[in-house]
Residue, then its C-alpha position, 0 to 999 in steps of 0.5 A: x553177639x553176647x546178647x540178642x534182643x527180642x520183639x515178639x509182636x503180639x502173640x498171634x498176627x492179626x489179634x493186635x498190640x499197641x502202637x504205643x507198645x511197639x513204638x517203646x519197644x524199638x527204643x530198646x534197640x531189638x535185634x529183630x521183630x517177630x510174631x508167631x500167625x498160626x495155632x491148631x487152638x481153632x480146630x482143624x477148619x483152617x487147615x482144612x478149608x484155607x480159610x484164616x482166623x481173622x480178616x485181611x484187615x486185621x493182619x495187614x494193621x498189625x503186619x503194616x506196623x511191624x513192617x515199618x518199625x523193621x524196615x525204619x530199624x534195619x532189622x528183620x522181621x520174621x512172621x511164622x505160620x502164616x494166616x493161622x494153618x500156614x498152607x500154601x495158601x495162607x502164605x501167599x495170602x500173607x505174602x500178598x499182604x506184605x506186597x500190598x503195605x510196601x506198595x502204599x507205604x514204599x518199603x523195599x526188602x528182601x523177602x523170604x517165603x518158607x513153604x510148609x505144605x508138603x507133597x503127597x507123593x514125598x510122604x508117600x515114600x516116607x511112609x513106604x521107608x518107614x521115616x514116618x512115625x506115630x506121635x502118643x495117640x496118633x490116628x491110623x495113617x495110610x496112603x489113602x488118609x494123605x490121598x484124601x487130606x486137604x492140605x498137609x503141613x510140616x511144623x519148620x523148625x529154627x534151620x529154614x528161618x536161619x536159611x533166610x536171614x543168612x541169604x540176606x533177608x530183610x523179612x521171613x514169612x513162613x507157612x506153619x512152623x514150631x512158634x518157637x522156632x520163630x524166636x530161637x532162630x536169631x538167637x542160635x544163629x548167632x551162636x547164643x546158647x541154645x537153652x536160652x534161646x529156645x526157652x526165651x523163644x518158648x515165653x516170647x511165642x505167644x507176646x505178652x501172655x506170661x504177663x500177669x493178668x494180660x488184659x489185651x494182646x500185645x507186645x513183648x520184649x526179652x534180652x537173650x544171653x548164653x546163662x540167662x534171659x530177661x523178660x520185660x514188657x515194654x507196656x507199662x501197664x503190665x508186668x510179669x513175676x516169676x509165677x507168671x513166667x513159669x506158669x507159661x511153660x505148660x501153655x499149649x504143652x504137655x509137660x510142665x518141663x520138656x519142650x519137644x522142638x525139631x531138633x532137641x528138648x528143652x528140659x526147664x526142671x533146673x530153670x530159676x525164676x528170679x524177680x529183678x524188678x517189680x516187672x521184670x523177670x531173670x530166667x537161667x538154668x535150662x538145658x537144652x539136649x539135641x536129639x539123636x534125630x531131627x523130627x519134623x511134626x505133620x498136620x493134616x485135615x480132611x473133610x469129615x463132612x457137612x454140618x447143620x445144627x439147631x440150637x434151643x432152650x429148655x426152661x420146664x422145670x418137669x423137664x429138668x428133673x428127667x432131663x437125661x432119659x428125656x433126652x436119650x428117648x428123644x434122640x432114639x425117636x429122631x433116629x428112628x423117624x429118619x429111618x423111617x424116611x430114608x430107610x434102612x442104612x442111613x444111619x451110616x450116612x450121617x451122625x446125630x451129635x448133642x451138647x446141653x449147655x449148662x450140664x457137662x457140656x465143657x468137659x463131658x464125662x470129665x466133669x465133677x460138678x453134676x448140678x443143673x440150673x433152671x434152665x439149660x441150652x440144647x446143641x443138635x449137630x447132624x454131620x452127613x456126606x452132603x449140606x442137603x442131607x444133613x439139613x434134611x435130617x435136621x428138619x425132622x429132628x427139629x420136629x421131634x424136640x420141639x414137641x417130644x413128650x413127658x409122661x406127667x402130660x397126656x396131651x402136646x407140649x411144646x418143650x423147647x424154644x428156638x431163637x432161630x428161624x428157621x431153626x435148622x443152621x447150615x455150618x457147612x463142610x466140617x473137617x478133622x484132623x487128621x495126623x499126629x505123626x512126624x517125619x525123619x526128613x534127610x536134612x532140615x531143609x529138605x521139607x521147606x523150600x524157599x522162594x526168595x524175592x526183591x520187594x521194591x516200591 
């Protein structure tokens, strides 16, 4: 093929696009239709919990309107990191959406399944091999960390989508994987050069975002060659520019110029950006090096424990101005009074987190700016082995800051207002990740079995 034609659906499954978008879109004749279902942007509860970013609902409408405009093409249609971590259970969640919209909307297919999550004792004896390695900043990794991990995930790379489509698959669902991989896939597979390919999955990953001033999710659409690629928005009402595009690069990167993928690096230095109309862009000059070894990236999240918080305003402006010291004696007085209920060695139990919303609270020690407004909003967070302990130690908490006192006043204040009540918020089960390590598999395959099924309504 000398070029292939891409669909990138939305930039994440479930946060939507239009029906006009996509129906634009199939005019051009895309080759496939993808979209990218996952992030670790929402912290590791996900992962750790099973639970899904958005609702069944929502990805069934956006996963309905895919299904439909493959199946009515002829073409596949390839979603990557089901349902926002891509455990076992997020695809067969996914999975079982994809049954239930062919069911009501009589749609046959040949389906794939790339299973993500991996097996304890597999990577027991990749570490044991040492064909586990430590990313820049990782966290210490032993057997007990994959013991006591929830769920554990690789990130597939292009090779197991590839797998699928060459057994005849009409739709890929897969648990976690590269977002790129998603869109590089059908490109390389057909042999297109794989600097374009990848850099082209790169813009695609996240649908119309490299669009200037994106003001909803949506479709977008790219025409891949071997020297170049073309990113062109089937919405009329967007458009990108070369800043636009470029820009896209350092989303969820942290190089301007290198993409790390499974089996190679992008390098984007010698990359030219060119307007070819007032919406479109031309994008050539990449490189792409394949890696001496292939690498497969780990995710992994354990409980860290379980959360209640209180949330509360302070407006006193006597308050404001000692705000820093009044609030570290407050918090030293909270401490001390759980001791003094629970005795010495509690405070391995638990953990006391603050957060002032209007003062560094973004950025923490980060931040430049050092000025307070009139008012600024208090987080208390107790983390604890159980819901009961943790409420528990909040309670006295709540106590202490609702009422903690300022030298200029002799008598009993009321310092902070609490919109809630009770104002004690029980989050529930709280989890961390837990990795930042890759794996040296035996081959591409070796970590994503897939199960193939025939869908026939």
């Amino acid at each position: 093929m000398k070029e292939v034609r891409v669909l990138s659906a939305t930039g994440m499954l479930g946060s939507g696009f239009k029906e006009d978008t996509i129906r634009r879109a199939m005019a051009l004749k895309p080759h496939f239709i993808g979209a990218d279902s996952g992030s670790t942007d929402p912290g590791p509860h996900y992962l750790g919990s099973g639970d899904s970013m958005f609702s069944s609902a929502a990805y069934k409408r956006d996963l309905r309107l895919m299904l439909l405009a493959g199946r009515s093409a002829g073409i596949p249609v390839i979603v990557g990191s089901a349902c926002t971590s891509g455990s076992d259970i997020h695809l067969e969640r996914l999975i079982g959406i994809a049954r239930e919209i062919a069911r009501e909307e009589k749609l046959s297919f040949r389906l794939g399944a790339i299973h993500s999550e991996q097996n304890k004792d597999y990577l027991k004896e990749k570490l044991r091999d040492g064909k586990i390695r430590p990313l820049e900043n990782a966290p210490h990794l032993d057997e007990a960390v994959i013991d006591r991990s929830t769920h554990i995930v690789g990130m597939a790379g292009a090779e197991p989508f590839i797998e699928a489509l060459e057994h005849g698959c009409d739709v890929v669902i897969a648990g976690r994987s590269s977002d790129t991989s998603i869109f590089a896939a059908v490109p390389v597979m057909h042999g297109i050069n794989p600097a374009s390919a990848w850099h082209a999955a790169k813009i695609m990953e996240c649908g119309a975002a490299c669009m200037v001033q994106r003001k909803y999710p949506d479709c977008n659409f790219a025409i891949v060659r071997d020297d170049h690629f073309i990113i062109d928005a089937p919405n009329p009402d967007f458009y990108c520019d070369p800043d636009s595009v470029a820009s896209h690069n350092l989303y969820e990167n942290a190089s301007p110029y290198e993409l790390i993928e499974p089996s190679g690096v992008l390098d984007t230095r010698q990359a030219r950006y060119e307007a070819i109309s007032d919406r479109a862009v031309r994008v050539s000059g990449s490189t792409f090096r394949k890696s001496d070894q292939y690498t497969i990236k780990l995710e992994g999240a354990e409980l860290a424990g379980y959360q209640s918080i209180i949330i509360g305003t302070v407006r006193d402006p006597l308050i404001l101005r000692q705000l820093d010291p009044w609030l570290e004696q407050l918090l030293v007085t909270a401490k001390q009074r759980i001791e003094s209920i629970y005795g010495a060695g509690i405070e391995k139990k638990y953990r006391l987190d603050l957060r002032v919303i209007g003062k560094n609270a973004t950025m923490g020690s980060m931040e430049p700016e050092h000025k307070i407004g009139h008012e600024v909003g208090l987080l208390f967070q107790v983390t604890a082995q159980t819901q009961e302990l943790a409420t528990s130690l909040m309670k006295s908490v709540s106590h202490i800051a609702v009422h903690f006192p300022i030298p200029e006043w002799s008598g009993l204040i009321t310092s902070i207002a609490y919109p809630y009540s009770p104002a004690e918020i029980q989050r529930g089960a709280t989890y961390r990740f837990n990795m930042n390590h890759v794996v040296i598999p035996a081959n591409p395959l070796e970590m994503f079995p897939i199960e193939y099924s025939d869908v026939r309504f």
